[in-house]
C-alpha positions as CSV (number, residue, x, y, z in Angstrom):
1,X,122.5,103.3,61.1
2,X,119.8,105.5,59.1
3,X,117.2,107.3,60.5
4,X,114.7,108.7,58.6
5,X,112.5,112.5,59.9
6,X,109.4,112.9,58.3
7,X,109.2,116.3,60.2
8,X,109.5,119.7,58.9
9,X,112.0,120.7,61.2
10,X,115.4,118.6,61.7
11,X,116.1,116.3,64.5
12,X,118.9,116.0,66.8
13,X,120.6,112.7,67.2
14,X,122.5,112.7,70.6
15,X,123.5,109.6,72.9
16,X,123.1,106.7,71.2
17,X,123.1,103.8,72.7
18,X,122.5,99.9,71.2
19,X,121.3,97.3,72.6
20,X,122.3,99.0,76.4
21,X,126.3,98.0,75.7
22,X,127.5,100.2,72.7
23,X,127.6,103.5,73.1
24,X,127.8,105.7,70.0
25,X,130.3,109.0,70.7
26,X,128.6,109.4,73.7
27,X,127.1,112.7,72.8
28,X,126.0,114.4,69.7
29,X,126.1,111.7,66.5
30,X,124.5,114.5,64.1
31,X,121.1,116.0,63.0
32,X,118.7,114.3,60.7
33,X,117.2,117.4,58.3
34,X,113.4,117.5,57.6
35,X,111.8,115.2,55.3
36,X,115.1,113.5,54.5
37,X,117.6,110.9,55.5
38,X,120.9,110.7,57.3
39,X,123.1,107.4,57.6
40,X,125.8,106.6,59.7
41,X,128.3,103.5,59.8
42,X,128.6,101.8,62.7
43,X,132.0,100.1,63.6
44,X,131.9,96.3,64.1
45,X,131.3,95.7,67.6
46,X,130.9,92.3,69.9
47,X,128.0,90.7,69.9
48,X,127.0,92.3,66.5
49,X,126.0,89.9,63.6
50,X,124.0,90.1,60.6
51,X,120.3,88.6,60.5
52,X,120.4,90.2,64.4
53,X,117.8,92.2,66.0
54,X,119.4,95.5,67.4
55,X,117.2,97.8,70.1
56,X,118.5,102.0,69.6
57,X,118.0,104.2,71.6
58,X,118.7,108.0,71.6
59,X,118.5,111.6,73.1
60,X,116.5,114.0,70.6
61,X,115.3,117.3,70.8
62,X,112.0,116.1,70.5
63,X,112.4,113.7,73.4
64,X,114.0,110.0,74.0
65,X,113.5,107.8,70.7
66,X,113.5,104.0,70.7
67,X,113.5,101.5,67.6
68,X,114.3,98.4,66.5
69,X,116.1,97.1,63.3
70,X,118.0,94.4,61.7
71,X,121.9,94.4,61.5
72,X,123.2,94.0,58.1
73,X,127.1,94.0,56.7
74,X,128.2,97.3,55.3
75,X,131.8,97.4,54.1
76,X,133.8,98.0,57.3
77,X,131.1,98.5,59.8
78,X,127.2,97.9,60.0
79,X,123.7,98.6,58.5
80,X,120.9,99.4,60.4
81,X,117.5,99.7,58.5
């Protein structure tokens, strides 16, 4: 998964959830710093295939976040863009 913060400040990336069944670490994933980006592999999970639309959504300290991506094959687990 990357997320990209166009911000000044960093952002916190905290219960993530996809597509309301997989739940990432259940609390804090990591921080996102300002004006960069941070990825993260996901582990391959049921239901999960590549060409798929996949609905995120998280906890921030800017409020709840929502987005959509395509899932793409990473090595051992998958891309989000």
């Amino acid at each position: 998964m990357r997320a990209h913060d166009e911000g000044d400040q960093r952002l916190r990336v905290a219960r993530v959830t996809l597509n309301a069944a997989v739940t990432l670490d259940g609390g804090l994933l990591g921080y996102v710093v300002g004006h960069a980006d941070m990825r993260w592999t996901i582990a391959k999970a049921a239901g999960l295939r590549p060409g798929a639309t996949l609905t995120m959504r998280c906890e921030s300290d800017h409020g709840d976040l929502r987005a959509t991506a395509p899932v793409a094959l990473a090595g051992e687990g998958w891309r989000l863009s």
